[in-house]
DSSP file (Angstrom, degrees, kcal/mol; ACC not computed):
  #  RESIDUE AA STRUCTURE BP1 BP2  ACC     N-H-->O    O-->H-N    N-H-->O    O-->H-N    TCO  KAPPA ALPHA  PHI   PSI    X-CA   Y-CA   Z-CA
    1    1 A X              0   0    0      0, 0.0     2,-0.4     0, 0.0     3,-0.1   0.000 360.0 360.0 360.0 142.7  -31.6  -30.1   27.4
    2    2 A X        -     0   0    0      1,-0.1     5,-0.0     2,-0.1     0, 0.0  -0.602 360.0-109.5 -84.2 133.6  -32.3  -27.3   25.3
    3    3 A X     >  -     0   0    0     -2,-0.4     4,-4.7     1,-0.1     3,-0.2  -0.204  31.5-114.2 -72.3 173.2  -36.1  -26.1   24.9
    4    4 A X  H  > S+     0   0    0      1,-0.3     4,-0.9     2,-0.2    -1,-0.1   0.763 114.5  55.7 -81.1 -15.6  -37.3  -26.8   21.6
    5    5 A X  H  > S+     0   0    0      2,-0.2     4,-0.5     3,-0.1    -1,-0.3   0.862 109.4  47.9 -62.1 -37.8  -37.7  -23.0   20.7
    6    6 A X  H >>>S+     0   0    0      1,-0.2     4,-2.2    -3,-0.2     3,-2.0   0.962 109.1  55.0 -76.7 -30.9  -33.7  -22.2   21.5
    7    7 A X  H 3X5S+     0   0    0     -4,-4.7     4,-1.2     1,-0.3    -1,-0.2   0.894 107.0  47.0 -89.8  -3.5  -32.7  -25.3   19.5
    8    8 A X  H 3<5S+     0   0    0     -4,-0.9    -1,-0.3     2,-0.2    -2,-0.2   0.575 111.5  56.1 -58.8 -11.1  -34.7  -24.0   16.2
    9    9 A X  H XX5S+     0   0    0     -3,-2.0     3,-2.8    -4,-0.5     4,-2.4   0.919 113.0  37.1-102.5 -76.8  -32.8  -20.8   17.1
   10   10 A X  H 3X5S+     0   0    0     -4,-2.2     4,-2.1     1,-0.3     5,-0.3   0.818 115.1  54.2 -69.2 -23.7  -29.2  -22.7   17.0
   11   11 A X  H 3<<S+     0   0    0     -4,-1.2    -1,-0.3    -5,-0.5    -2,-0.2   0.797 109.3  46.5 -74.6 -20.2  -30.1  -24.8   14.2
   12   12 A X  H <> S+     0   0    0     -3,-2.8     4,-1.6     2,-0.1    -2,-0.2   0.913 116.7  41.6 -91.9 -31.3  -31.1  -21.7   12.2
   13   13 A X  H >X S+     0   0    0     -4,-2.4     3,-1.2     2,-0.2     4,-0.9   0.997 113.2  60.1 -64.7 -63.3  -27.6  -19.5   13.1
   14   14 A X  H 3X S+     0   0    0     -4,-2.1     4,-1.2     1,-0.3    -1,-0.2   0.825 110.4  39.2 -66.5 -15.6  -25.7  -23.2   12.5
   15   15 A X  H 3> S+     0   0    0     -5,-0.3     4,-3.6    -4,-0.2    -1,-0.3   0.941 116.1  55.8 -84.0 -35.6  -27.2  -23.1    8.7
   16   16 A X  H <X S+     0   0    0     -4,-1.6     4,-1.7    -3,-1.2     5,-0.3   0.936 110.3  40.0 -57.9 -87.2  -26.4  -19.5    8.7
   17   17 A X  H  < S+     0   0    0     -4,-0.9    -1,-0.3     2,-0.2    -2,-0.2   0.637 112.4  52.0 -13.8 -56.2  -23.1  -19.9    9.5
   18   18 A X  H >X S+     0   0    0     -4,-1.2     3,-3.0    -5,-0.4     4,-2.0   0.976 113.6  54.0 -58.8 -73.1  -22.6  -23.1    7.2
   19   19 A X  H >X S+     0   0    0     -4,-3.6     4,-0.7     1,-0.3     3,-0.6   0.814 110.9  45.4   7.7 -88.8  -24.2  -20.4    4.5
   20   20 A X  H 3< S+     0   0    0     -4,-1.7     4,-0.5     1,-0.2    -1,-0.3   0.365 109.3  49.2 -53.4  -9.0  -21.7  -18.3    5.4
   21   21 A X  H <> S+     0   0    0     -3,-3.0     4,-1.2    -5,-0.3    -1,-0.2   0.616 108.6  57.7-114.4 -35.1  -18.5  -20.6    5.3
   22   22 A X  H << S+     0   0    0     -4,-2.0    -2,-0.2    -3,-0.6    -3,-0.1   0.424 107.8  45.2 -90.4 -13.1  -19.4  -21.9    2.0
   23   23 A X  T  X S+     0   0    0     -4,-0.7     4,-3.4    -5,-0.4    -2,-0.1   0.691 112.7  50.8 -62.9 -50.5  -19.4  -18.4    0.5
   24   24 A X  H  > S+     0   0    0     -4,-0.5     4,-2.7     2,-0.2     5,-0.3   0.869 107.2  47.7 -40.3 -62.6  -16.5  -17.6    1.9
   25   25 A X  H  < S+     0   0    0     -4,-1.2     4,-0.3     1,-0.2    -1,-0.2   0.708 113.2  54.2 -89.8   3.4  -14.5  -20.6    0.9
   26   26 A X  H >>>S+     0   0    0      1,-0.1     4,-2.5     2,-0.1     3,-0.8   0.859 107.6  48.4 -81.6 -50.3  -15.9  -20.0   -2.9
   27   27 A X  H 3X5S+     0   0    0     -4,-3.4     4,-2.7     1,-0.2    -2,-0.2   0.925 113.0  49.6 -49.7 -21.3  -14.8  -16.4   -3.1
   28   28 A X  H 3X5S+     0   0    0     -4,-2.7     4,-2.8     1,-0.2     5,-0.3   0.818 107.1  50.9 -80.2 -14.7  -11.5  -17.5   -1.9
   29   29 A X  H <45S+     0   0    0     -3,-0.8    -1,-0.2    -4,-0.3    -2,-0.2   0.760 112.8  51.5 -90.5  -6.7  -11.1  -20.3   -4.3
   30   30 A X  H  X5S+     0   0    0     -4,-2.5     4,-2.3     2,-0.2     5,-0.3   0.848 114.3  40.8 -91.9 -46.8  -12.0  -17.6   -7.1
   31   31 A X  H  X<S+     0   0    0     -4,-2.7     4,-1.6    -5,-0.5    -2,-0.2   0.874 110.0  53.5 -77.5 -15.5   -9.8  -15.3   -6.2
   32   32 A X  H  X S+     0   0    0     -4,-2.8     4,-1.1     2,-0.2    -1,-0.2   0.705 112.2  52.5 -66.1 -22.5   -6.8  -17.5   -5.4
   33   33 A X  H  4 S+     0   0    0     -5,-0.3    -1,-0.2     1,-0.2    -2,-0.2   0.885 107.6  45.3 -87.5 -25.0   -7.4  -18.8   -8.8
   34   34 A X  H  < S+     0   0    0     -4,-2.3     4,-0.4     2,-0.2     3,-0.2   0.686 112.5  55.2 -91.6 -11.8   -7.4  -15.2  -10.7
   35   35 A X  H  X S+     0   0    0     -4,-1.6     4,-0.6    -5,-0.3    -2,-0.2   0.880 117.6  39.9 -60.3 -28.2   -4.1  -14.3   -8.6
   36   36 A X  H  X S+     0   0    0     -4,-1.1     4,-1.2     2,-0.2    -2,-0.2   0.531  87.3  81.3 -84.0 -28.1   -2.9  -17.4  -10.0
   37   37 A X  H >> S+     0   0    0     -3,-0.2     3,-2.8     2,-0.2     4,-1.6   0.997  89.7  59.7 -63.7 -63.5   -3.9  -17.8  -13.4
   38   38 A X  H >> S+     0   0    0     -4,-0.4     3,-2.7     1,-0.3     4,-1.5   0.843 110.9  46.3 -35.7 -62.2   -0.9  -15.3  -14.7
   39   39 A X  H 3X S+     0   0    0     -4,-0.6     4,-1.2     1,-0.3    -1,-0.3   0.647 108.1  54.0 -52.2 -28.2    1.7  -18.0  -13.0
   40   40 A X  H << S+     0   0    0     -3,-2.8     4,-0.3    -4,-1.2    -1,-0.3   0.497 109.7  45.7 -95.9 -17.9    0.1  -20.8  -14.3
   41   41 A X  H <X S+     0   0    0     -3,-2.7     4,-1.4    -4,-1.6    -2,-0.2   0.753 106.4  55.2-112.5  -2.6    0.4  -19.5  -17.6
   42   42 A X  H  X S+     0   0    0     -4,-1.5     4,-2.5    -5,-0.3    -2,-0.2   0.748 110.5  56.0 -37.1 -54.0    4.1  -18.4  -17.3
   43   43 A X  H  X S+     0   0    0     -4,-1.2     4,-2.3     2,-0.2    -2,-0.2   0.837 106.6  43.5 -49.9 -41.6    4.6  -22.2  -16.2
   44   44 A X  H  > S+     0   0    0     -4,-0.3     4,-3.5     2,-0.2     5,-0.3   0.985 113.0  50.5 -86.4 -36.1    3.1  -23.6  -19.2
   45   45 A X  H >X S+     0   0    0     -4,-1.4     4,-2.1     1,-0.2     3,-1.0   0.914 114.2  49.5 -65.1 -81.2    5.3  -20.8  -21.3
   46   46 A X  H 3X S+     0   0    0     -4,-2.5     4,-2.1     1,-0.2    -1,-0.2   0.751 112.7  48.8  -9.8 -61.0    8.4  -22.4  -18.9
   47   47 A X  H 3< S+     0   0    0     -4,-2.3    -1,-0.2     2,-0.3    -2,-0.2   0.760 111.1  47.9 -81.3 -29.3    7.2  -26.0  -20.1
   48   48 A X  H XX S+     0   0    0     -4,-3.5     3,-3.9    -3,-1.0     4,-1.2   0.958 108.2  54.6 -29.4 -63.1    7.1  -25.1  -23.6
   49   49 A X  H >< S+     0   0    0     -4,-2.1     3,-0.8     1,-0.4    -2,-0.3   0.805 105.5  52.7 -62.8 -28.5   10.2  -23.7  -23.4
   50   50 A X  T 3< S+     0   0    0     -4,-2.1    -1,-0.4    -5,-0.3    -3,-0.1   0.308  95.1  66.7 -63.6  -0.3   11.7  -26.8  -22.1
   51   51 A X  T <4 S+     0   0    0     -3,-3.9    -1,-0.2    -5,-0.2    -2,-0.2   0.556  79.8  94.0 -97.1 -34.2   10.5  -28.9  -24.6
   52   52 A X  S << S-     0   0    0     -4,-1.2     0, 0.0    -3,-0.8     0, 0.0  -0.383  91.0 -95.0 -70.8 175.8   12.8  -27.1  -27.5
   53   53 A X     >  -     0   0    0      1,-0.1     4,-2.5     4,-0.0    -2,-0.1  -0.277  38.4-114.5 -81.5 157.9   16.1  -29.0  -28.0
   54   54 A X  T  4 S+     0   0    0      2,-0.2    -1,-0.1     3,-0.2    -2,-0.1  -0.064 111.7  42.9-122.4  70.0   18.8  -27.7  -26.1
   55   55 A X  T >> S+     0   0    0      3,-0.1     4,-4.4     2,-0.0     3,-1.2   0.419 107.0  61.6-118.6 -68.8   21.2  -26.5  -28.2
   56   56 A X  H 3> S+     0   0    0      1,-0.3     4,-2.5     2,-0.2     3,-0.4   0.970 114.1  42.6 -43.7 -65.7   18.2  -24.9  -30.4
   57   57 A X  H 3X S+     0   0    0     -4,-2.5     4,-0.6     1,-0.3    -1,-0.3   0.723 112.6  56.7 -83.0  -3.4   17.6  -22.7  -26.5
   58   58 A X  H X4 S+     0   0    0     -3,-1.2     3,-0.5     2,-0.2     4,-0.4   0.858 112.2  40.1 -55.5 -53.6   21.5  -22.2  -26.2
   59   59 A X  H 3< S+     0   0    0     -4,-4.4     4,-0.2    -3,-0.4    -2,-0.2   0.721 117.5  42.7 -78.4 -12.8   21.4  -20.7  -29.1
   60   60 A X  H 3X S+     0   0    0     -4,-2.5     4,-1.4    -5,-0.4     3,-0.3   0.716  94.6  83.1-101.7   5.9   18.3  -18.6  -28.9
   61   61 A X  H <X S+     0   0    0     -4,-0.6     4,-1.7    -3,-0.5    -1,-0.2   0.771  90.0  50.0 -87.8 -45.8   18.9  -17.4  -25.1
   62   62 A X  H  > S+     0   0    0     -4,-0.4     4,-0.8     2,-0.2    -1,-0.2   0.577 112.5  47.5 -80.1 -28.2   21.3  -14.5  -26.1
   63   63 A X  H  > S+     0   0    0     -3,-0.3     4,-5.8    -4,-0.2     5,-0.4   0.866 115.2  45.8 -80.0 -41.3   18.7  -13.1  -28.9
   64   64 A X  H  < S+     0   0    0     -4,-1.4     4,-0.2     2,-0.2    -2,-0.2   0.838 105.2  55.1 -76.3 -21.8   16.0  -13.4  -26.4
   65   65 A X  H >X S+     0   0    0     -4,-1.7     3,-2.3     2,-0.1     4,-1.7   0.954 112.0  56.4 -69.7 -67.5   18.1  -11.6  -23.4
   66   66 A X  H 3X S+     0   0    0     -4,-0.8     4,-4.6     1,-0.3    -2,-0.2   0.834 112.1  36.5 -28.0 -65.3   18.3   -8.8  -26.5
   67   67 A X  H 3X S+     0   0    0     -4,-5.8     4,-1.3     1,-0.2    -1,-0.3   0.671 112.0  52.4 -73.5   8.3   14.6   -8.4  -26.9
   68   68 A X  H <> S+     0   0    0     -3,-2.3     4,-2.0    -5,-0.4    -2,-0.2   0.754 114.0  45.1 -99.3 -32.5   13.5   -8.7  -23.8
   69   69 A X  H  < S+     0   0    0     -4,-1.7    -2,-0.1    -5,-0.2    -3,-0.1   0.958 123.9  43.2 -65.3 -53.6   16.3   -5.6  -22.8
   70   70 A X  H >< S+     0   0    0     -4,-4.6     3,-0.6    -5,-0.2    -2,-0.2   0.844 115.7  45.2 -20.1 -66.0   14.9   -3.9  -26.2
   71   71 A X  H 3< S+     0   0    0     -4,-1.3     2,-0.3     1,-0.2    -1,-0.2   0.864 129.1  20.4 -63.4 -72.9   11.5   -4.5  -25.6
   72   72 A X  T 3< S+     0   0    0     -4,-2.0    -1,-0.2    -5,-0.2    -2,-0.1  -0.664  72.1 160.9-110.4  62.1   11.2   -3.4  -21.7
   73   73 A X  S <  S+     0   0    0     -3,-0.6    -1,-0.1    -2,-0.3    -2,-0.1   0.795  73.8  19.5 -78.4  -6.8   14.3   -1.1  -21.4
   74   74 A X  S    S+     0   0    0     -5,-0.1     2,-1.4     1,-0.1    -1,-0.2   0.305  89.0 103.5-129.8   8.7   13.2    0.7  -18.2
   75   75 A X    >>  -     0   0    0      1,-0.1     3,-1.4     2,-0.1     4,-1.0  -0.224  45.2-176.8 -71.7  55.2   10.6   -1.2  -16.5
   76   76 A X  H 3> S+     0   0    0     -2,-1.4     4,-0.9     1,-0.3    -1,-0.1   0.503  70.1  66.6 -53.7  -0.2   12.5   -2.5  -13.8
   77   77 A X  H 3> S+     0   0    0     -2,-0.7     4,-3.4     2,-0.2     5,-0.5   0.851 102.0  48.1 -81.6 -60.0    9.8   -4.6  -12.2
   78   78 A X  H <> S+     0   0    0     -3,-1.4     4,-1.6     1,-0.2    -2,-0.2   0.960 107.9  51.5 -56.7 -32.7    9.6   -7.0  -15.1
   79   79 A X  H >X S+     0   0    0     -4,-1.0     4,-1.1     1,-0.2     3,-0.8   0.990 115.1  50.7 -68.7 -46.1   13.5   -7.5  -15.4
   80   80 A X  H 3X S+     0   0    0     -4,-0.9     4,-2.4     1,-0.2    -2,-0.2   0.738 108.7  48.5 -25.1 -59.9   12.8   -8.3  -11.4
   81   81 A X  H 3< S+     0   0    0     -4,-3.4    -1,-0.2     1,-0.2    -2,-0.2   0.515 110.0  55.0 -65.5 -17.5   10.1  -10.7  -12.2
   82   82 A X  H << S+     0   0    0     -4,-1.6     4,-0.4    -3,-0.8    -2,-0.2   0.772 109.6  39.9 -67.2 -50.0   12.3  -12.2  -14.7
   83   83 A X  H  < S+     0   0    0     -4,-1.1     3,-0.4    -5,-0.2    -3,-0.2   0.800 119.7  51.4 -88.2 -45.7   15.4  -13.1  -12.4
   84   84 A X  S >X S+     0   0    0     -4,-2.4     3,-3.4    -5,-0.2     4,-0.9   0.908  84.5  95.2 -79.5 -10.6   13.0  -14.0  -10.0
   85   85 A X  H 3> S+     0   0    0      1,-0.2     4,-2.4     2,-0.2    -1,-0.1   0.604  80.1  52.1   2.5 -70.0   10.9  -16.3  -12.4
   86   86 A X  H 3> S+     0   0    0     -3,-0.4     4,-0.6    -4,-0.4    -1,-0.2   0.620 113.9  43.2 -52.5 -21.1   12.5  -19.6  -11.5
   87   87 A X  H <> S+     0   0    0     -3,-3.4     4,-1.7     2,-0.2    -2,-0.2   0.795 108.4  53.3-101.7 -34.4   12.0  -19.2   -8.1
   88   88 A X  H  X S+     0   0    0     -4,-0.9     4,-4.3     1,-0.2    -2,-0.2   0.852 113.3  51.5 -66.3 -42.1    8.5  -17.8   -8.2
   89   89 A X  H  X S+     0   0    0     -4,-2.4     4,-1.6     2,-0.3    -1,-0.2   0.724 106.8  45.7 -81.6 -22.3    7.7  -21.0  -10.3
   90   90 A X  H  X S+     0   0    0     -4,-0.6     4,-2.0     2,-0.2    -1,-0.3   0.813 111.7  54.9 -81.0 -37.2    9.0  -23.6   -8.2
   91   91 A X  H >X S+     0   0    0     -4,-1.7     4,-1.6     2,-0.2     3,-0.6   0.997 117.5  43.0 -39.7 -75.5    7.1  -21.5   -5.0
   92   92 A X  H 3X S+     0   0    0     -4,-4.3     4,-1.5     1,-0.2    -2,-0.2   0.717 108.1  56.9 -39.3 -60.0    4.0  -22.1   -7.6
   93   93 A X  H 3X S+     0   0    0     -4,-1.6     4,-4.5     2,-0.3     5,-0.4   0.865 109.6  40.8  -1.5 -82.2    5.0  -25.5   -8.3
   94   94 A X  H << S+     0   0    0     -4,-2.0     4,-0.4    -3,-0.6    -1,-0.2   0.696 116.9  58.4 -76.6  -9.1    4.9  -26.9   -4.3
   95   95 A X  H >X S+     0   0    0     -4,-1.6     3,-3.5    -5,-0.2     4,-1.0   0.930 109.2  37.4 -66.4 -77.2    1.8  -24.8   -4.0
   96   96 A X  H 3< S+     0   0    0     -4,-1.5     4,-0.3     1,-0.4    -2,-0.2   0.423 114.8  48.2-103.7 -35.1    0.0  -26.2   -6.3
   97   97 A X  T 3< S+     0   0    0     -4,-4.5    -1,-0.4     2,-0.2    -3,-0.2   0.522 112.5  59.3 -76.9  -6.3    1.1  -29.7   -5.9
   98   98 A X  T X4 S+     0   0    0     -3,-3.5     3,-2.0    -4,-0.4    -2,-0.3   0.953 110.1  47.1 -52.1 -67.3    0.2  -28.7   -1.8
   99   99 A X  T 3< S+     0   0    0     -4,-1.0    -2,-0.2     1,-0.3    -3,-0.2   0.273 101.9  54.8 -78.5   0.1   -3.0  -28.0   -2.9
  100  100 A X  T 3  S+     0   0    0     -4,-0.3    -1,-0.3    -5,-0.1    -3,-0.1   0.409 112.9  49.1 -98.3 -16.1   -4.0  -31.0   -5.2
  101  101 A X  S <  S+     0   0    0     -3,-2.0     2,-0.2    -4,-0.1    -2,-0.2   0.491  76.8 100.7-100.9  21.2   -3.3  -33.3   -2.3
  102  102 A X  S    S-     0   0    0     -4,-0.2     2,-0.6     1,-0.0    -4,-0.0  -0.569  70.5-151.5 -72.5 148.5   -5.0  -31.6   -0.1
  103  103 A X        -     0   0    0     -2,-0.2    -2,-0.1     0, 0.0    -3,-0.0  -0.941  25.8-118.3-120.5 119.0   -8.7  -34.1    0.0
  104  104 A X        -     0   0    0     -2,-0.6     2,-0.2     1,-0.1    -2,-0.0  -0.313  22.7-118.9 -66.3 143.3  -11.6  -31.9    0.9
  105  105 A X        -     0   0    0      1,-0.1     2,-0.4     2,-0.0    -1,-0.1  -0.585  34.7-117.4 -82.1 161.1  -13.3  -33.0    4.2
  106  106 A X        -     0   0    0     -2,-0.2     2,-0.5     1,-0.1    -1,-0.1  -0.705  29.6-103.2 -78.4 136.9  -17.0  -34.0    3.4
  107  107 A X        -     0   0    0     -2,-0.4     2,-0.5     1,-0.1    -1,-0.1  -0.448  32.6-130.6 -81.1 115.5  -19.6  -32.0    5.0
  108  108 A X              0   0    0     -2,-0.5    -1,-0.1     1,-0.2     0, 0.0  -0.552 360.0 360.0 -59.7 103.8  -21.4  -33.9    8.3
  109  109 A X              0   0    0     -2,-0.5    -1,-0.2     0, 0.0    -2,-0.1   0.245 360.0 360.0 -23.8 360.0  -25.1  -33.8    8.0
């Protein structure tokens, strides 16, 4: 058994620590969430775009490969981010549906 000064000791480091763990996992969840935001709203522009008829996005896919070459004719990162798009967004996808089933544990008193 511990004397009663060391376990005020560990009980004050074990809040400290809890503090500390709970800071932590907010900054993370704020910055995972502004890395994120741009993808999420790339998806919803994807989920628009799946919504027009498709005929109507047959027909408009060859004007929009046009502006996009117009638009951004030497930036070779975005044509990059473009081709990888689909891929990036289905990566986003199974994150995101990872991370809504994850069930946060409740914190033991």
């Amino acid at each position: 058994m511990h004397p009663g000064p060391e376990i005020i000791a560990i009980e004050a480091r074990k809040s400290a620590l809890r503090d500390r763990i709970a800071w932590r996992r907010s900054a993370i969840a704020t910055d995972t969430a502004r890395v994120f935001r741009p993808l999420a709203q790339i998806d919803h522009g994807f989920r628009l775009w799946q919504r027009v008829p498709t005929l109507a996005r047959a027909a408009a896919l060859p004007l929009v490969l046009s502006l996009v070459q117009l638009v951004v004719p030497q930036v070779k990162i975005i044509r990059r981010l473009v081709r990888w798009a689909p891929v990036i967004l289905t990566g986003w996808r199974a994150v995101r549906g990872a991370w809504q089933g994850v069930r946060r544990p409740t914190e033991a008193s």
